[in-house]
C-alpha positions in Angstrom: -30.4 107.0 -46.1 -29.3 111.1 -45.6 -27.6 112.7 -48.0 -24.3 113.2 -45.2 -24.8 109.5 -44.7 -24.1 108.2 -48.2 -21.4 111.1 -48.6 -19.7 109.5 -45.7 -19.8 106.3 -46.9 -18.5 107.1 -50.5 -15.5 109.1 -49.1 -14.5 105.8 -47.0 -15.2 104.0 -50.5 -13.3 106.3 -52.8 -10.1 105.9 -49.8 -10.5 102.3 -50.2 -10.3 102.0 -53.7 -7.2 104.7 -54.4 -5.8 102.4 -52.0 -6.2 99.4 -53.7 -8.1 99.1 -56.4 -10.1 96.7 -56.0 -12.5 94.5 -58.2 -15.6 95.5 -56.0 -16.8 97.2 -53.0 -20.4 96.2 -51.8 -22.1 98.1 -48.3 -24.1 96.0 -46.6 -25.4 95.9 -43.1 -26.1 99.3 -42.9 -27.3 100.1 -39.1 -29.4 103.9 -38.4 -30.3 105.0 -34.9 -34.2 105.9 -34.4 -33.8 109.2 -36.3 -32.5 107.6 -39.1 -28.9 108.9 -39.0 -26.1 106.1 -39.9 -24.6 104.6 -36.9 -22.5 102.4 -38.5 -21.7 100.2 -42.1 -19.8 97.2 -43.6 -18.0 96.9 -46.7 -17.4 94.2 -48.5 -13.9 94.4 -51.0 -13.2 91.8 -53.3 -9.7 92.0 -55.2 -6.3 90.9 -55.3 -5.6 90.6 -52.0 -2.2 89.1 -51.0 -2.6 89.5 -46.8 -5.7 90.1 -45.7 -4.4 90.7 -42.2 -1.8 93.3 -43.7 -4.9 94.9 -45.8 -7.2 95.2 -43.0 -4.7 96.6 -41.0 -3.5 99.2 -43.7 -7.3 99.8 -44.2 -8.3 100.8 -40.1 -4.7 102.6 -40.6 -5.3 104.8 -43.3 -8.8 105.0 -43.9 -10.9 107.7 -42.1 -14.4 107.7 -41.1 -16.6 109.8 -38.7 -19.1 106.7 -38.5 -18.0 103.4 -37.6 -17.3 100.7 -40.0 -16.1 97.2 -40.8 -14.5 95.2 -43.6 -15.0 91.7 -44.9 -12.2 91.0 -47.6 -12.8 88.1 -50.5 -10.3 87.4 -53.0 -11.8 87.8 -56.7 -12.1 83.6 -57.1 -13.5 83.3 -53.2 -16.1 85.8 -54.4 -16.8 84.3 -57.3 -16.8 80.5 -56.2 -19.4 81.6 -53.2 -21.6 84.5 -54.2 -23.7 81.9 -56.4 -23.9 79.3 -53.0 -27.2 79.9 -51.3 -25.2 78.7 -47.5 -22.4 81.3 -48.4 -22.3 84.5 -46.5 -20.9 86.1 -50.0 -24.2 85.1 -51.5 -26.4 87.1 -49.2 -24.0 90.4 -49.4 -24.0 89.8 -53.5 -27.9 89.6 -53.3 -28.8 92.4 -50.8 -25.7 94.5 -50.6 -25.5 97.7 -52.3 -22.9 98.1 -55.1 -20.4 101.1 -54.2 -17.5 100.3 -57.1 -17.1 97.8 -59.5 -19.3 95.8 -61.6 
């Protein structure tokens, strides 16, 4: 990963989380074109999320990036009930993602 291409993605990061503060933000499926620039990421937020349709919404509202992205949303106890299950999807991005914010 570029230098510009992490900056990018911890300015969408650092939006997110003044936003909402959330527990966690994990980037994973991180996708380059052949010369190695970032075509587009995914986030993963896990918090205290009330609506996630209202949040993603406020999210692709509020939250500029020049590169493409997408959000998964897990409440704190969905996270934590799955990211141990190896046939959970919240397993693989707590294993292979890449920890932005939180612990």
């Amino acid at each position: 990963m570029d230098e510009r291409s992490d900056k990018v993605i911890e300015e969408t990061v650092d939006q997110i989380v003044k936003l909402f503060s959330p527990s966690r933000v994990i980037e994973y499926n991180t996708k380059y074109d052949m010369d190695g620039k970032l075509r587009s990421f995914k986030l993963c937020i896990v918090g205290k999320i009330q609506d996630k349709k209202k949040m993603l919404t406020q999210i692709f509202d509020e939250v500029d990036s020049e590169i493409p992205y997408d959000i998964l949303l897990y409440t704190d106890e969905q996270f934590e009930e799955l990211k141990d299950s190896s046939d959970a999807f919240a397993s693989r991005v707590n294993q292979k993602g890449r920890l932005r914010y939180g612990k």
